[in-house]
N, C-alpha and C positions, 0 to 999 in steps of 0.2 A: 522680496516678495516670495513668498511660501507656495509649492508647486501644487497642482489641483490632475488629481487623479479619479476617473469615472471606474468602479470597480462594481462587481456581482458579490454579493455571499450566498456559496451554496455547499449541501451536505452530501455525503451520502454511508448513512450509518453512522450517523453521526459523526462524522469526520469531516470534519469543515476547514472548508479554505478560500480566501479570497482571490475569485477570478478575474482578470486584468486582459481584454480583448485589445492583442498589440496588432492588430488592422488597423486601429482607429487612433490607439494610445501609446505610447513607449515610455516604457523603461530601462534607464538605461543602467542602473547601477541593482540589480534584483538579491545580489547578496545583500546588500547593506537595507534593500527597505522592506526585507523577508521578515525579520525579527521585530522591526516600528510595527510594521502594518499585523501584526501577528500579535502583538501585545495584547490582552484580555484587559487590561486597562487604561493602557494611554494611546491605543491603536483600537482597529476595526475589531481583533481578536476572532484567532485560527491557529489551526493546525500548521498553515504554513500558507504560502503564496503559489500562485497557477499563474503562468501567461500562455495564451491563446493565442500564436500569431502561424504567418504566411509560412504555407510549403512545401518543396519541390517534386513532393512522393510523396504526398500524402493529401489528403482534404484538408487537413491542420495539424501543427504541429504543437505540443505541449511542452512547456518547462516548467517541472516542479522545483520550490526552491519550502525546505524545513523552517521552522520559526528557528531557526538558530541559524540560521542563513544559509546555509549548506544546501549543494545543489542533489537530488535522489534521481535516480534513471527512471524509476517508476513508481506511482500508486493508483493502485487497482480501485478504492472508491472515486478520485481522484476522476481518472479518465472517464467514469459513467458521466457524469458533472460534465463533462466539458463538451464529450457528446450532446447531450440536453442542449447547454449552450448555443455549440452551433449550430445545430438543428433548429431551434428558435429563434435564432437572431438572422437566419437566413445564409450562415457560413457553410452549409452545406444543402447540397440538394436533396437529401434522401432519408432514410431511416440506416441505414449501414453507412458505417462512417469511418473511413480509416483515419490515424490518428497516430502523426511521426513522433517516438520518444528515445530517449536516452538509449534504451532496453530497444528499441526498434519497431517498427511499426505494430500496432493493435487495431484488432476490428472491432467496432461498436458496434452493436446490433442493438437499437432501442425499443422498449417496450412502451404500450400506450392503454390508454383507461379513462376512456370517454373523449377521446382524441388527444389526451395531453399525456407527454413525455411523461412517465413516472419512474424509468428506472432504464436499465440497460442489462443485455448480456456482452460481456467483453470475451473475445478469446486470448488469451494470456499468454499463448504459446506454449513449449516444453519446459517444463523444470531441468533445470540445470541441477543436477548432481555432482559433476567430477569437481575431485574439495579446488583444483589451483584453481576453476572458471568461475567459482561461488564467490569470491576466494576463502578459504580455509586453510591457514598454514599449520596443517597437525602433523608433527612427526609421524615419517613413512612406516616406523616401529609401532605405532598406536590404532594403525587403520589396518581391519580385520579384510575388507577389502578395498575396490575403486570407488565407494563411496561412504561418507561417513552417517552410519545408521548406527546407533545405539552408544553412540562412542561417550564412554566416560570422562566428565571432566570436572574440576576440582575449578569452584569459584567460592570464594569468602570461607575457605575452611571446610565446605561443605561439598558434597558429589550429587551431580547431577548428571544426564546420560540425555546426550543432544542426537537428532539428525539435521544436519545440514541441507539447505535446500536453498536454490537461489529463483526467484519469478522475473529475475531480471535486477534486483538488487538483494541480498544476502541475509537471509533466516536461520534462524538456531530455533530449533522446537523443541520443546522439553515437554512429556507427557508428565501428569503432576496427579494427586488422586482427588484434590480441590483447587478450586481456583481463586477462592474468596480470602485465604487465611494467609496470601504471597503479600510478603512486604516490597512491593513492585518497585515504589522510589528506590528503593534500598539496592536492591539486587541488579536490577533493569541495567540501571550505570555498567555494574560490572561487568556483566555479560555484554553489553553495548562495547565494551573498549578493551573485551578481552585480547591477550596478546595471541589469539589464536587466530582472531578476524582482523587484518590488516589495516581493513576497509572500514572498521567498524561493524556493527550486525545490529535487527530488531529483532528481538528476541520476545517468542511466544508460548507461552505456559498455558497447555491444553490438556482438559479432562475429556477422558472419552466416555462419552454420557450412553451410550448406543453404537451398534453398527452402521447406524445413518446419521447418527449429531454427534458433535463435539462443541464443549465451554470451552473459550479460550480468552484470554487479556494479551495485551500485546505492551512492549514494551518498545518505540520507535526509536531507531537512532536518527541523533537531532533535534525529535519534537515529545521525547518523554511517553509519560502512557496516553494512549489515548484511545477514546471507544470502538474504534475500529481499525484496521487495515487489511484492505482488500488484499495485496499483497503474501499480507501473512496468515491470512484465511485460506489462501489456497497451498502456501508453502506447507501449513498444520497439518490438510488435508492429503495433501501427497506425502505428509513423514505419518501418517495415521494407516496409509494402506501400504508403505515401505514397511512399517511394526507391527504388519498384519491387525489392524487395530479394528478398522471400518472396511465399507466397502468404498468403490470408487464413486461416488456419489456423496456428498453429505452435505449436511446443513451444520455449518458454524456459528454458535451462537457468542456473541461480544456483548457488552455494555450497550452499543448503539443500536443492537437489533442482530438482525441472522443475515448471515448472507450464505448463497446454495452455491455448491462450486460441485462440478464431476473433472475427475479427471479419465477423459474419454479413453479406450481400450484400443480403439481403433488408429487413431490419428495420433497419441500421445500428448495431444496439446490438452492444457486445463481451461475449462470453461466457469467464469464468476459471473454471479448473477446478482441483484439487488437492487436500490433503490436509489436514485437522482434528486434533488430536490432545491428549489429555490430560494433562497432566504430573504434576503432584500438586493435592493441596486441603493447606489450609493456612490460620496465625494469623499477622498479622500484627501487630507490638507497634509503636506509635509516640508 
C-alpha cells in the first residue's frame, strides 16, 4: 500500500517548495523523498522539500532538504513561507515568529494587506566572512587579507574575481557587466563543486544596476538555477557594499521578482524582505 502524504505548495520569489507540517505528519526518510516529491514531472515539483515540526527554542523548527536530496542549513525565501504557515494554521501565536534552523535560530517578522500574510521581513543575522567559517579553502598565499573579497579565480579556463560570503550556508558572488548572456547550466556546476568550497557553494552572478539595485541569477548548490534565493540575495548584497559597489540597502532583482535586503550599520545583522505566498494543499501518494 503506497504512503499518503498531506503537503502545502508555496512560493516566495518564485522559489517553491513543498511544505510538510510534521505536527501532524512524519517523515521519516526526507533525503530519499526530497528528489520524488521535487520532480517537475512525476512529483508534486519544487525547489526542494521543507518540514515544519516541534521545537525546544523556538515556535518551530524548519528542515530544508534540495531536490537532490541534500540537506541546506538555510533558505532565506524558504523561511518567509513557513512563517506564513504557521501563523495560519495556528502553529504560532503572533506576527513575530522565531524559527530554529541548521544556520540557527531566525526572526519572522510578517507583513500583512488586508489582514492576510503576504510576505515577511526575516532577520538573517551576520554574514559570515572569515573563509575557514564560510568554508573557503583558498590558499593562505592568494588571500590579500582575513577575508576573501575580490579574490581571482580560474574556472573552466576562464578568470573570474569572487567574494565569499556565507548567510549561514556558503555564496561565491561574482559581479558580472550582464546577467542574461551567462551560460548558467554550464558554469553553475563548476563553481558549485569548486575544489575551493569543500562544502560545495551557490554561486551568484550579479549586475550592479545602481547604487540601490542590483540583477542577479543564482546558481543553487543541489537544486540547479533557480528564480530566486533569499539567501543569495543577501550574500550579493553584502559582496556589493564589501566592492564598494552600493549602498547598504538595495533591492535585488531575480527572475522571480526583487527582494529588499539592508544590511543595517548599526547592529551588523542583514535584514531580507519579500513575498510569501500559497500555492495549493495537496496528497501526496508514494
Amino acid at each position: 500500500m503506497r504512503k499518503r502524504l498531506r503537503f502545502a505548495k508555496m512560493q516566495g520569489t518564485g522559489n517553491d517548495y513543498v511544505y510538510v507540517n510534521c505536527f501532524e505528519d512524519r517523515v521519516d526518510e526526507p533525503e530519499a523523498l526530497a528528489p520524488r516529491i521535487s520532480d517537475r514531472h512525476f512529483g508534486v515539483g519544487s525547489d526542494g522539500l521543507v518540514l515544519i515540526l516541534p521545537s525546544r527554542t523556538a515556535d518551530v523548527r524548519m528542515r530544508m532538504f534540495n531536490a537532490d536530496g541534500t540537506e541546506a542549513q538555510m533558505c532565506g525565501n524558504a523561511i518567509r513561507c513557513v512563517g506564513k504557515y504557521v501563523r495560519e494554521r495556528g502553529l504560532a501565536a503572533n506576527d513575530i515568529i522565531c524559527v530554529e534552523t541548521v544556520a540557527g535560530i531566525k526572526i519572522v517578522r510578517l507583513r500583512r494587506e488586508g489582514g492576510e500574510v503576504t510576505g515577511a521581513t526575516v532577520d538573517m543575522g551576520e554574514p559570515e566572512l572569515t573563509p575557514a567559517c564560510i568554508p573557503v579553502a583558498v590558499p593562505e598565499d592568494a588571500l590579500a587579507g582575513a577575508r576573501v573579497v575580490g579574490l581571482p579565480v580560474e574556472v573552466d579556463g576562464r578568470g573570474y574575481v569572487i567574494t565569499a560570503v556565507s548567510m549561514g550556508n556558503p555564496h561565491a558572488v561574482v559581479f558580472v557587466g550582464g546577467t542574461d548572456g551567462i551560460d548558467l547550466p554550464h558554469i553553475g556546476p563548476l563553481f558549485e563543486h569548486h575544489p575551493y568550497f569543500p562544502q560545495r557553494v551557490n554561486a551568484e552572478f550579479a549586475e550592479v544596476l545602481s547604487p540601490v539595485k542590483i540583477r542577479m541569477r543564482v546558481w543553487e548548490r543541489g537544486a540547479g538555477e533557480t528564480l530566486a534565493c533569499g539567501t543569495g540575495a543577501c550574500a550579493a548584497a553584502v559582496a556589493a557594499v564589501l566592492n564598494g559597489h552600493t549602498r547598504r540597502t538595495v533591492d535585488v532583482a531575480l527572475p522571480g521578482g526583487i527582494l529588499h535586503v539592508n544590511w543595517n550599520e548599526s547592529d551588523g545583522h542583514v535584514y531580507m524582505s519579500g513575498d510569501a505566498t500559497s500555492v495549493f494543499d495537496g496528497v501526496y501518494y508514494y
